[in-house]
N, CA, C, O and CB atoms as a CASP TS submission, in Angstrom:
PFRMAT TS
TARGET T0000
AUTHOR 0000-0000-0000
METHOD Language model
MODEL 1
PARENT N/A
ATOM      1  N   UNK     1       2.197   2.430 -16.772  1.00  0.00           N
ATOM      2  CA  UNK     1       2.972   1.610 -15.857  1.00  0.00           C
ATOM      3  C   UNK     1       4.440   2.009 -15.972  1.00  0.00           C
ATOM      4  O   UNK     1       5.038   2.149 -17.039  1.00  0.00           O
ATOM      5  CB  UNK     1       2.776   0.093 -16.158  1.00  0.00           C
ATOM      6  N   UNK     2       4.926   2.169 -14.814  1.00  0.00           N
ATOM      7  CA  UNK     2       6.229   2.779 -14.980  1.00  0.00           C
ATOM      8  C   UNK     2       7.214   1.040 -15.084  1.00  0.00           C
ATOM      9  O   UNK     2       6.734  -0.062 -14.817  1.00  0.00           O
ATOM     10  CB  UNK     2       6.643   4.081 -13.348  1.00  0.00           C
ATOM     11  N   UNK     3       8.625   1.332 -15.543  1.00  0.00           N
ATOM     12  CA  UNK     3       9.202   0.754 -15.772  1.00  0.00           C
ATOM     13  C   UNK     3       9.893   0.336 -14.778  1.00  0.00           C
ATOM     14  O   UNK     3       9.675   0.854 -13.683  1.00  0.00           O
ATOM     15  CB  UNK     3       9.547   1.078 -16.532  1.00  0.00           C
ATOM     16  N   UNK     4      11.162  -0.975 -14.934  1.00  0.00           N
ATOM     17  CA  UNK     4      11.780  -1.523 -13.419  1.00  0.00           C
ATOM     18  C   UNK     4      13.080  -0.491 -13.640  1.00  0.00           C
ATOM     19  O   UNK     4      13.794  -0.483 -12.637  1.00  0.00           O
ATOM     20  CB  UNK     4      12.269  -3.619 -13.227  1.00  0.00           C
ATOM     21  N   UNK     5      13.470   0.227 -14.522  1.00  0.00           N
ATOM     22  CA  UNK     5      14.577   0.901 -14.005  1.00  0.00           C
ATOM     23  C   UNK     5      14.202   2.407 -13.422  1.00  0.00           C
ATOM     24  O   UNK     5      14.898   3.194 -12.781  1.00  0.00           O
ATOM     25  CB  UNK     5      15.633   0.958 -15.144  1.00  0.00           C
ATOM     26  N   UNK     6      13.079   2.489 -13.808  1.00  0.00           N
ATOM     27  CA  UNK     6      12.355   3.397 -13.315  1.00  0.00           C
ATOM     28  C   UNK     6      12.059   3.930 -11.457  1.00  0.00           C
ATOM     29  O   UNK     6      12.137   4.951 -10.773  1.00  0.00           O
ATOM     30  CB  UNK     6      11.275   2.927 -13.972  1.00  0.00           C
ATOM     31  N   UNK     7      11.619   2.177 -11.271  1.00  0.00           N
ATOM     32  CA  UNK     7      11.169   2.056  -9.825  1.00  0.00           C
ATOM     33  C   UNK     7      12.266   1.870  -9.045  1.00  0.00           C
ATOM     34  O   UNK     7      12.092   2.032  -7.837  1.00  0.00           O
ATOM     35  CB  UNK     7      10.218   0.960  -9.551  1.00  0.00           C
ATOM     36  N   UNK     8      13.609   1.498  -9.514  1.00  0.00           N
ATOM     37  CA  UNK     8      14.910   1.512  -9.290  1.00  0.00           C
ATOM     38  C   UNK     8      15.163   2.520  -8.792  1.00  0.00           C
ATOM     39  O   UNK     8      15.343   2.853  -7.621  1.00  0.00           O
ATOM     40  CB  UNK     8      15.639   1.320 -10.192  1.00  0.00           C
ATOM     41  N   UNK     9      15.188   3.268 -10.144  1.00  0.00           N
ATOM     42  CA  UNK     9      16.065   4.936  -9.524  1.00  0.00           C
ATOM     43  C   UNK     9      15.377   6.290  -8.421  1.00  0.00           C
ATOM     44  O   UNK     9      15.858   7.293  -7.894  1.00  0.00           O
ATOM     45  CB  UNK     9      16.353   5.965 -11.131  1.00  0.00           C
ATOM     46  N   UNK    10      13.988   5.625  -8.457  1.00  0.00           N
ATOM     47  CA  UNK    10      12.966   5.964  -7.473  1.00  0.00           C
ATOM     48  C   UNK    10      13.699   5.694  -5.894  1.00  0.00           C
ATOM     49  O   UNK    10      14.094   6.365  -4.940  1.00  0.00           O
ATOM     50  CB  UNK    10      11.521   4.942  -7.785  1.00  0.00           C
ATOM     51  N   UNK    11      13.610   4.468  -6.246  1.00  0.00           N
ATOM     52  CA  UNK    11      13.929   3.794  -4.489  1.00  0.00           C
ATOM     53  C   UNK    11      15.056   4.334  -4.305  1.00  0.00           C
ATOM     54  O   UNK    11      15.073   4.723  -3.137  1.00  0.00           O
ATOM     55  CB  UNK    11      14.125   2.000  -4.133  1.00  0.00           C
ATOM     56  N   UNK    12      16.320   4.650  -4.980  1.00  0.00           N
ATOM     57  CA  UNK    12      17.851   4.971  -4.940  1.00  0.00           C
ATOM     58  C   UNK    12      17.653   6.449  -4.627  1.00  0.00           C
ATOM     59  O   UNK    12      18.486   6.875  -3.827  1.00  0.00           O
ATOM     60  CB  UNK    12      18.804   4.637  -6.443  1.00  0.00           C
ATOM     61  N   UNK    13      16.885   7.211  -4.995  1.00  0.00           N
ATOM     62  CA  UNK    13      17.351   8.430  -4.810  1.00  0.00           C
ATOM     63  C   UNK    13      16.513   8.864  -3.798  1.00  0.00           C
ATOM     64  O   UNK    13      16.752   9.915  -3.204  1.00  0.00           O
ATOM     65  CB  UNK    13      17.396   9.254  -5.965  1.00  0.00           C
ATOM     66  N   UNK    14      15.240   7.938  -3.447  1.00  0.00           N
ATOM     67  CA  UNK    14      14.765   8.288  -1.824  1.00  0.00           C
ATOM     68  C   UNK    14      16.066   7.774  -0.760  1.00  0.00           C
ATOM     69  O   UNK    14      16.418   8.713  -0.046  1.00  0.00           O
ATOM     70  CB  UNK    14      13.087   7.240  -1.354  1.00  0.00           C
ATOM     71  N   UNK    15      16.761   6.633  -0.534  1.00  0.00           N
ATOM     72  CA  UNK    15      17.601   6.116  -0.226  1.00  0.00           C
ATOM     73  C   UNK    15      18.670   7.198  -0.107  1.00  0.00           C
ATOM     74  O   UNK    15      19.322   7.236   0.937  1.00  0.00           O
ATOM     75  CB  UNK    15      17.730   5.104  -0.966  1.00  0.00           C
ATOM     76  N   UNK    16      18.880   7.964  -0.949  1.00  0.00           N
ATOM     77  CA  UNK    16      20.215   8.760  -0.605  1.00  0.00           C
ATOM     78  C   UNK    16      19.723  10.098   0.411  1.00  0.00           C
ATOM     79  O   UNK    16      20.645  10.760   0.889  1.00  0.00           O
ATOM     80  CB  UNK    16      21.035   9.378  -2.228  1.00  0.00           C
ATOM     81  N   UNK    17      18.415  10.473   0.722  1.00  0.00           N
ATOM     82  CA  UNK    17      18.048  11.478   1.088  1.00  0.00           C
ATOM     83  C   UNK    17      17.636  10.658   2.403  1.00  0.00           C
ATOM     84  O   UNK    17      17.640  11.481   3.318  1.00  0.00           O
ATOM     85  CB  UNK    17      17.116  12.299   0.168  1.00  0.00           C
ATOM     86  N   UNK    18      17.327   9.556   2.835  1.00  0.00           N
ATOM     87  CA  UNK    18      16.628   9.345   3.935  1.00  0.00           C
ATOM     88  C   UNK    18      17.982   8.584   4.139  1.00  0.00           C
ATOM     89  O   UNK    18      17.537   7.572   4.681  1.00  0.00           O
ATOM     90  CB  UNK    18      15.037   8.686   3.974  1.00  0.00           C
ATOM     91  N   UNK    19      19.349   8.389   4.070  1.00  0.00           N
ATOM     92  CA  UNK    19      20.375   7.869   4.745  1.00  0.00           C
ATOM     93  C   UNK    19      20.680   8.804   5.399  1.00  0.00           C
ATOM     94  O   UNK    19      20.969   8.517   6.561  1.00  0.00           O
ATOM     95  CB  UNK    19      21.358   7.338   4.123  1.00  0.00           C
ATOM     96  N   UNK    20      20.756  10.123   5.059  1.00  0.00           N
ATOM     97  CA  UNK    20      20.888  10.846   5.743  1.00  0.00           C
ATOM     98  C   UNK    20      20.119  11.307   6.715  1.00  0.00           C
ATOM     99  O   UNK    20      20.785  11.684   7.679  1.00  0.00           O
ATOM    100  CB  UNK    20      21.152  11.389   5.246  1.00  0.00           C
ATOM    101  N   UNK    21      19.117  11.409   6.821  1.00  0.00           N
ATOM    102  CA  UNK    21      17.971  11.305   8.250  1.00  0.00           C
ATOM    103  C   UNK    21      18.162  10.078   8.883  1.00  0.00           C
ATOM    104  O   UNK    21      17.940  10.470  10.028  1.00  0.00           O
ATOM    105  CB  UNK    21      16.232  11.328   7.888  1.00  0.00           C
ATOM    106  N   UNK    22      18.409   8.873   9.012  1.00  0.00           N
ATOM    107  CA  UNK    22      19.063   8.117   9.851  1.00  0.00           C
ATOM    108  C   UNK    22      20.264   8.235  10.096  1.00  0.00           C
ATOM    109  O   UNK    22      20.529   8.187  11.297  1.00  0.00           O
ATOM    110  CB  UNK    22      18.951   7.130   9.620  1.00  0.00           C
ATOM    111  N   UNK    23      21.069   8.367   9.441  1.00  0.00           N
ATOM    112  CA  UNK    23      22.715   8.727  10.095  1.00  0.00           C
ATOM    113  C   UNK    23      22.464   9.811  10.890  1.00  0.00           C
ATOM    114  O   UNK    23      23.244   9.789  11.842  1.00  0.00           O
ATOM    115  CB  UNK    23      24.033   9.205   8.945  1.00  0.00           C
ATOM    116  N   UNK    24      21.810  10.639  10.923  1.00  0.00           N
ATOM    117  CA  UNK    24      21.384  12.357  11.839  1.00  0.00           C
ATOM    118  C   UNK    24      21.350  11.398  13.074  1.00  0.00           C
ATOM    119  O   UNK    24      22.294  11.025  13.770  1.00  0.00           O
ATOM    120  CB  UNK    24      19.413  13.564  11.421  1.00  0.00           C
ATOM    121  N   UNK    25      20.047  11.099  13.164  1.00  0.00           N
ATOM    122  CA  UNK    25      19.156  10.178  13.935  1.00  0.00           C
ATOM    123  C   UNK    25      20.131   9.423  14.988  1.00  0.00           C
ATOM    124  O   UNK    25      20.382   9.533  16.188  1.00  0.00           O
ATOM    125  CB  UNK    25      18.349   9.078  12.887  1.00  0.00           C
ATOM    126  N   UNK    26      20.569   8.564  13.866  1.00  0.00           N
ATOM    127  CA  UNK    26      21.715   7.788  14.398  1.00  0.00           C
ATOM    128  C   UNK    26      22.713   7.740  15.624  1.00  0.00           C
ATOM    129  O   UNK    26      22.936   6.897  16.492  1.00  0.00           O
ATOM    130  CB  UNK    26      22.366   7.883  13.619  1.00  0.00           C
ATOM    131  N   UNK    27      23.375   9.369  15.252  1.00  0.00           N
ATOM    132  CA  UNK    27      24.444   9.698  15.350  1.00  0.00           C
ATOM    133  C   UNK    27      23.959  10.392  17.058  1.00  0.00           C
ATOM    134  O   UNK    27      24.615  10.275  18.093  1.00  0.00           O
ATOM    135  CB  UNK    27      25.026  10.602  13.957  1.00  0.00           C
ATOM    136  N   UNK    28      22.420  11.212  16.851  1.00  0.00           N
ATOM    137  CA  UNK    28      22.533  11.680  18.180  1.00  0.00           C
ATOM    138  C   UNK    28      22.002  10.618  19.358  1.00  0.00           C
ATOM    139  O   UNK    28      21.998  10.836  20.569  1.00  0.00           O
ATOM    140  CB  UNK    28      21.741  13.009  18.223  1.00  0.00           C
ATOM    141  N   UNK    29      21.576   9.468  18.702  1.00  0.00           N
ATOM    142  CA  UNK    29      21.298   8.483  19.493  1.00  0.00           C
ATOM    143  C   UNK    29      22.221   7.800  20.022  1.00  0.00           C
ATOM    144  O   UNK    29      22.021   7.415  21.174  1.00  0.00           O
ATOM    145  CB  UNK    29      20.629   7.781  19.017  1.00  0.00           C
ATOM    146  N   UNK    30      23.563   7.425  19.324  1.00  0.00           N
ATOM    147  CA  UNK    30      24.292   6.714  19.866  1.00  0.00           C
ATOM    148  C   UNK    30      25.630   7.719  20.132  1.00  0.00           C
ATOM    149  O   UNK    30      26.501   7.137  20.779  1.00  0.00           O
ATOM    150  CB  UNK    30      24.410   5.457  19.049  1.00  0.00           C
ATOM    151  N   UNK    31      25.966   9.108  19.762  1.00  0.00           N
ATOM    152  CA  UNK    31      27.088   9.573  20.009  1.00  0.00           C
ATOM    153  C   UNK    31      28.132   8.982  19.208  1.00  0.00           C
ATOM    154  O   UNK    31      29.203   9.357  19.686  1.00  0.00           O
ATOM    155  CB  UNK    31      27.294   9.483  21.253  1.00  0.00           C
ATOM    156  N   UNK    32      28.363   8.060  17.981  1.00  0.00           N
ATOM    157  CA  UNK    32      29.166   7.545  17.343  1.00  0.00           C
ATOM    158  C   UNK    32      29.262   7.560  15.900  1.00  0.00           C
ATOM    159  O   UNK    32      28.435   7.270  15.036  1.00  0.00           O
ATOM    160  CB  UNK    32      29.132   6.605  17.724  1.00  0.00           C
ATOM    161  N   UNK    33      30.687   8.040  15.824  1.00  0.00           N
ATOM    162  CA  UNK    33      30.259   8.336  14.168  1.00  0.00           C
ATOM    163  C   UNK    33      30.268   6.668  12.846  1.00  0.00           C
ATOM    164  O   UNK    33      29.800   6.615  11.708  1.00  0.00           O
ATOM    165  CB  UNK    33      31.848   9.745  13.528  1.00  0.00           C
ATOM    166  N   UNK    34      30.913   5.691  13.566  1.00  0.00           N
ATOM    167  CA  UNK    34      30.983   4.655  12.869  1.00  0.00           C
ATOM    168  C   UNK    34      29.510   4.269  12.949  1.00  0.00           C
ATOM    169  O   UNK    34      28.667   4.346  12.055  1.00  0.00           O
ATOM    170  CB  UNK    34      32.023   3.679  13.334  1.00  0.00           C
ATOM    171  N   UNK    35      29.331   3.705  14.594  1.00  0.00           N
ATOM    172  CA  UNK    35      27.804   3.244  14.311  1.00  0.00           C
ATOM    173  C   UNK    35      26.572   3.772  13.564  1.00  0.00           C
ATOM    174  O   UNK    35      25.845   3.171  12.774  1.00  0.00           O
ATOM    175  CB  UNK    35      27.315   3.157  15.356  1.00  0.00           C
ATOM    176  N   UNK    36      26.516   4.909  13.954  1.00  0.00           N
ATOM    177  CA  UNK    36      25.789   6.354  13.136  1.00  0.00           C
ATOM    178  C   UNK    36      26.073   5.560  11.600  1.00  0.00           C
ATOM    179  O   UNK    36      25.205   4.869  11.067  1.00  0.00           O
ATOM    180  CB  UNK    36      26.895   8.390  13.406  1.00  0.00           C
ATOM    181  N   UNK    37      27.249   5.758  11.084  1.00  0.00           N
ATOM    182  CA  UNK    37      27.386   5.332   9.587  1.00  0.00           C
ATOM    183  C   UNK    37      26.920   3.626   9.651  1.00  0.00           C
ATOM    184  O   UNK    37      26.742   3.399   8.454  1.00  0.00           O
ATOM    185  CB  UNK    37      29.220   5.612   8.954  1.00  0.00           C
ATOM    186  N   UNK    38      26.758   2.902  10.060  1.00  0.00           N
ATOM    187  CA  UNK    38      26.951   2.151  10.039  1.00  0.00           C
ATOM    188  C   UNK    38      25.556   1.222   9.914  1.00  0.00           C
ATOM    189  O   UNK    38      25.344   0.236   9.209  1.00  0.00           O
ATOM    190  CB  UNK    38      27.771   2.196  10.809  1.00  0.00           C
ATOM    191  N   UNK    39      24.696   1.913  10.863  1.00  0.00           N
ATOM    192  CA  UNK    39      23.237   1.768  11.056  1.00  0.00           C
ATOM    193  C   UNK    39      22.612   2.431   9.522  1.00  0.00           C
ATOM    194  O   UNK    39      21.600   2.044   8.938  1.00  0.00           O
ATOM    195  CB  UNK    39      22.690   2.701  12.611  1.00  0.00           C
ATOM    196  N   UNK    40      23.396   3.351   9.166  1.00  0.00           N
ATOM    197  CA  UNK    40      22.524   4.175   7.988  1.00  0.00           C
ATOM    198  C   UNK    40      22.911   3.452   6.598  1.00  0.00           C
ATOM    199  O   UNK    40      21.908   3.268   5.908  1.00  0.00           O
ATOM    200  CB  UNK    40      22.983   6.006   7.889  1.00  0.00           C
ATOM    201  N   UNK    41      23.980   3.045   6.076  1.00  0.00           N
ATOM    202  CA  UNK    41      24.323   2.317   5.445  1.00  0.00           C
ATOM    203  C   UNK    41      23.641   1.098   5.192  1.00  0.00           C
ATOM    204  O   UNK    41      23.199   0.900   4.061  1.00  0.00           O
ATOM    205  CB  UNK    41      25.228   2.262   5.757  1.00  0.00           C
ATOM    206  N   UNK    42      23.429  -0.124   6.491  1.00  0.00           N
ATOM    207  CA  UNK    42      22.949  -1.539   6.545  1.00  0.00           C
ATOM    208  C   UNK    42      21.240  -0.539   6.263  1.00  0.00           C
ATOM    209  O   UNK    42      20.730  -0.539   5.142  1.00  0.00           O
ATOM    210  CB  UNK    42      23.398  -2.749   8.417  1.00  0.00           C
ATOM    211  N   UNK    43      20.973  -0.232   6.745  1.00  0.00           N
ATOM    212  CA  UNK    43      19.652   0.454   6.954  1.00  0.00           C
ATOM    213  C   UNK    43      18.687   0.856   5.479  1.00  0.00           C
ATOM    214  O   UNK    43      17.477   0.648   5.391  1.00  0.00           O
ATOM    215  CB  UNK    43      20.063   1.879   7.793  1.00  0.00           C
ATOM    216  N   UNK    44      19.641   1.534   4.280  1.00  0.00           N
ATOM    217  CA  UNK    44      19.443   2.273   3.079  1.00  0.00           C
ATOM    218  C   UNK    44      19.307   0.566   2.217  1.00  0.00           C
ATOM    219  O   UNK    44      18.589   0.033   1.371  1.00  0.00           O
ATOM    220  CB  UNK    44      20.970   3.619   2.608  1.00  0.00           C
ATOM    221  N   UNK    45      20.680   0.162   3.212  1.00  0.00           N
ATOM    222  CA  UNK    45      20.740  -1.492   1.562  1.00  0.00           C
ATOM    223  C   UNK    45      19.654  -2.005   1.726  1.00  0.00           C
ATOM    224  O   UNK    45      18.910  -2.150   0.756  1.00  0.00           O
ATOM    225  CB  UNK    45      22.012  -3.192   1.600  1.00  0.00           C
ATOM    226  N   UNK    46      19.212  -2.485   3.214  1.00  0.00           N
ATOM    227  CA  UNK    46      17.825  -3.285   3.229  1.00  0.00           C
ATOM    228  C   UNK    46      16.443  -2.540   2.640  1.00  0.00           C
ATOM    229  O   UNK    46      15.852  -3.049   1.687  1.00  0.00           O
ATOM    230  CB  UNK    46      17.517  -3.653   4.802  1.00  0.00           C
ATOM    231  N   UNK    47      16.113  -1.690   3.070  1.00  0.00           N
ATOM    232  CA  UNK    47      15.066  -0.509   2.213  1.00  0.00           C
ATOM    233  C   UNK    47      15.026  -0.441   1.020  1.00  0.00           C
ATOM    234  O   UNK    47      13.903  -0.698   0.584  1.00  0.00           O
ATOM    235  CB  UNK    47      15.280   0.833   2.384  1.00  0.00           C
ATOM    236  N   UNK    48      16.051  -0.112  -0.019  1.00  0.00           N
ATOM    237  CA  UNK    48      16.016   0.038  -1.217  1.00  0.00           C
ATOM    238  C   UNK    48      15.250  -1.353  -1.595  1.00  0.00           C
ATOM    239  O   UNK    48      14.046  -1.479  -1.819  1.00  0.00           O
ATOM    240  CB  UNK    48      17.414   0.347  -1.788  1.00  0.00           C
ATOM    241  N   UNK    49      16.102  -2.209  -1.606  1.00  0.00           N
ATOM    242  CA  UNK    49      15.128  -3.106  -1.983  1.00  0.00           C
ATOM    243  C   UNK    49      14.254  -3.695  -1.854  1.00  0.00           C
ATOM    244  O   UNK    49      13.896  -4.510  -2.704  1.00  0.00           O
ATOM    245  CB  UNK    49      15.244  -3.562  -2.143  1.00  0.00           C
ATOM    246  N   UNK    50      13.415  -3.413  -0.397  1.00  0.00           N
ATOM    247  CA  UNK    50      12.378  -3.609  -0.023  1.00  0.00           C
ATOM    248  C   UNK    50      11.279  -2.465  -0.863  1.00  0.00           C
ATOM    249  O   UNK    50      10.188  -2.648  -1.402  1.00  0.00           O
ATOM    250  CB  UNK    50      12.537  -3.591   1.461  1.00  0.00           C
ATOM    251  N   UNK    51      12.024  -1.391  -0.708  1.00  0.00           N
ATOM    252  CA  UNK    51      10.596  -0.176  -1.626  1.00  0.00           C
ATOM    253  C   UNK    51      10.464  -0.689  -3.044  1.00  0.00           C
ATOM    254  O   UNK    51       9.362  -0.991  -3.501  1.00  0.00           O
ATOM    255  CB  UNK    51      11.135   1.900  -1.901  1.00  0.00           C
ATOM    256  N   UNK    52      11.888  -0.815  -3.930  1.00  0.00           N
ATOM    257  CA  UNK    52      12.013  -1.615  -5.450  1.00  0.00           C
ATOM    258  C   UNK    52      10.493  -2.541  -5.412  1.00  0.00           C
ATOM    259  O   UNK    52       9.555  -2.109  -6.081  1.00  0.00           O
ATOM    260  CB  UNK    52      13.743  -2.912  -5.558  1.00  0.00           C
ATOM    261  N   UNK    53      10.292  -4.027  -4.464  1.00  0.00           N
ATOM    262  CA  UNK    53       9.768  -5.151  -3.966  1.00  0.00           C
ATOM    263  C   UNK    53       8.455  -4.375  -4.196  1.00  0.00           C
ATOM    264  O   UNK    53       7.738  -4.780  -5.111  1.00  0.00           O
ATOM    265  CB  UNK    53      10.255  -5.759  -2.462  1.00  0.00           C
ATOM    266  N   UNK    54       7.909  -2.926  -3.218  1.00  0.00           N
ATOM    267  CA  UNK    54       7.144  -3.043  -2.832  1.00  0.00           C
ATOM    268  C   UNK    54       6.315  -2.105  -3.795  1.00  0.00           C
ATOM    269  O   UNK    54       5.086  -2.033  -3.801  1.00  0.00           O
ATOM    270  CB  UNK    54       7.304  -3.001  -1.619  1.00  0.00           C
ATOM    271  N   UNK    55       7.233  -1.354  -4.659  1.00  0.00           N
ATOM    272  CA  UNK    55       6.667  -0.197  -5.729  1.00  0.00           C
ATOM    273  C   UNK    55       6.098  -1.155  -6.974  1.00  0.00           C
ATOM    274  O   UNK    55       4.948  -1.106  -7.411  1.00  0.00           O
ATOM    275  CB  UNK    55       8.091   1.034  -6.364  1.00  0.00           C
ATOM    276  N   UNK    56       7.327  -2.176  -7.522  1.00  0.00           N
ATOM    277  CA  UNK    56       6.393  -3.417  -8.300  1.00  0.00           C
ATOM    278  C   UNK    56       4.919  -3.952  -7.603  1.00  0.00           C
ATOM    279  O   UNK    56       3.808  -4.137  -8.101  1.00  0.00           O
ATOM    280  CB  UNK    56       7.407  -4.881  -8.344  1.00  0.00           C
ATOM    281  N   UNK    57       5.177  -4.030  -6.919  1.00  0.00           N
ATOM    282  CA  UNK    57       3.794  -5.010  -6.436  1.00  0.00           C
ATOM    283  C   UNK    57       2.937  -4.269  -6.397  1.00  0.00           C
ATOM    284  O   UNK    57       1.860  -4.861  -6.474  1.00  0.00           O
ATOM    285  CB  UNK    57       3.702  -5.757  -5.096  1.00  0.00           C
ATOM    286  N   UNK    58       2.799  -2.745  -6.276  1.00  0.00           N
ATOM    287  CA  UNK    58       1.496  -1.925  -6.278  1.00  0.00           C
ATOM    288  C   UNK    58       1.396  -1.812  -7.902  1.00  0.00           C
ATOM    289  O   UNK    58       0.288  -1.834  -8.438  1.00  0.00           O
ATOM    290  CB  UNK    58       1.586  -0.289  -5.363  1.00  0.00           C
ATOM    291  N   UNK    59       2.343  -1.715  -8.503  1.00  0.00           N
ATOM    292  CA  UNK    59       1.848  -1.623  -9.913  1.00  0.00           C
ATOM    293  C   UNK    59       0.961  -2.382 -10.425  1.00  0.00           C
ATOM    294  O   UNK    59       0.404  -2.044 -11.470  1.00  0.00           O
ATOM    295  CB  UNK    59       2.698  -1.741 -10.704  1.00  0.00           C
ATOM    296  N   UNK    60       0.551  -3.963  -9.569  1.00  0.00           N
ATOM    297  CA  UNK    60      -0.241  -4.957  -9.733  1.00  0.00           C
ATOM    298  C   UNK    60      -1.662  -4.735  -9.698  1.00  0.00           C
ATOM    299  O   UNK    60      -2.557  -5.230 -10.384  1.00  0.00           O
ATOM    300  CB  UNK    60       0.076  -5.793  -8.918  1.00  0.00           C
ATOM    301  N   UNK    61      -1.698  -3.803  -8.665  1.00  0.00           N
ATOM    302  CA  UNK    61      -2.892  -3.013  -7.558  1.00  0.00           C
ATOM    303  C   UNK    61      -3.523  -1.889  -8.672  1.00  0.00           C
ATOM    304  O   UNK    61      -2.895  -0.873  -8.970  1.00  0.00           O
ATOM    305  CB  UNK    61      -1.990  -1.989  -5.837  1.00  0.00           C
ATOM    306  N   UNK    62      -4.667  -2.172  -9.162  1.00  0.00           N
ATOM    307  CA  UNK    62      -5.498  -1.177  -9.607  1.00  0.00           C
ATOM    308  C   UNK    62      -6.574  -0.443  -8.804  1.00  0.00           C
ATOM    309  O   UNK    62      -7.435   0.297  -9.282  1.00  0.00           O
ATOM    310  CB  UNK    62      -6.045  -1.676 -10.561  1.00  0.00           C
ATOM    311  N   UNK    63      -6.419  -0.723  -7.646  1.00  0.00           N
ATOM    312  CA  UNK    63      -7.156   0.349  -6.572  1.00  0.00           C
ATOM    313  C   UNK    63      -6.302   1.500  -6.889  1.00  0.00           C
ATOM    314  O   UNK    63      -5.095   1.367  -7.091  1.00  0.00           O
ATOM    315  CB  UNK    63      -7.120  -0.063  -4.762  1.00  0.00           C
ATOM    316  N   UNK    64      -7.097   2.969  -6.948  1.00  0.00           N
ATOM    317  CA  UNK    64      -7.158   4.300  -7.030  1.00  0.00           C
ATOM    318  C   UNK    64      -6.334   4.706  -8.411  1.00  0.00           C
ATOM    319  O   UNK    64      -5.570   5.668  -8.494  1.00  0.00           O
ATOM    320  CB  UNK    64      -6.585   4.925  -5.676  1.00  0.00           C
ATOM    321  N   UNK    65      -6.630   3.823  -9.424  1.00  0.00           N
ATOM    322  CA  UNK    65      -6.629   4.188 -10.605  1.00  0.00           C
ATOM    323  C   UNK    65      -7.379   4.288 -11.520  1.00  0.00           C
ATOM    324  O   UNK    65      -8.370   3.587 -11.319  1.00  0.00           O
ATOM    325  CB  UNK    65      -6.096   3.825 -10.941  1.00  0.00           C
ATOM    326  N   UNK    66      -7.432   5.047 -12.860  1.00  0.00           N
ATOM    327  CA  UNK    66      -8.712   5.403 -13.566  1.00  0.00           C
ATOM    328  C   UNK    66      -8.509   4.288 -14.488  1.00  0.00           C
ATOM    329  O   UNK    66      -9.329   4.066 -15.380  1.00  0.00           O
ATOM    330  CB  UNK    66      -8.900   6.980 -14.258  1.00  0.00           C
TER
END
C-alpha cells in the first residue's frame, strides 16, 4: 500500500504535466493568454485533489490484486 505522501506527489506531478495540455488546449480555444492560464490553473487545483481523493479510495479496492 502506497503511502499519503506518496499519492500526493503522484497527483502533483501528473498535475504539472497535464496543466500544460489544458493551457495548450485552452489557449487555442479561447485565443487568450490570461484565460488560457487561468482555466489551467483553477483546473490543476480542482484535479489534484480530486485524483489524491480518488487514488486513496482505490487503495480500499482489492479488485485486480494478488
Amino acid at each position: 500500500m502506497d503511502r499519503e505522501y506518496r499519492s500526493l506527489s503522484k497527483a502533483i506531478s501528473w498535475r504539472i504535466a497535464a496543466v500544460f495540455i489544458t493551457f495548450f488546449i485552452s489557449f487555442i480555444v479561447t485565443g487568450k493568454l490570461i484565460v488560457a492560464t487561468s482555466i489551467g490553473l483553477i483546473d490543476s487545483l480542482v484535479k489534484v485533489f480530486v485524483y489524491y481523493f480518488h487514488e486513496r479510495a482505490w487503495e480500499k479496492i482489492r479488485f485486480g490484486r494478488k
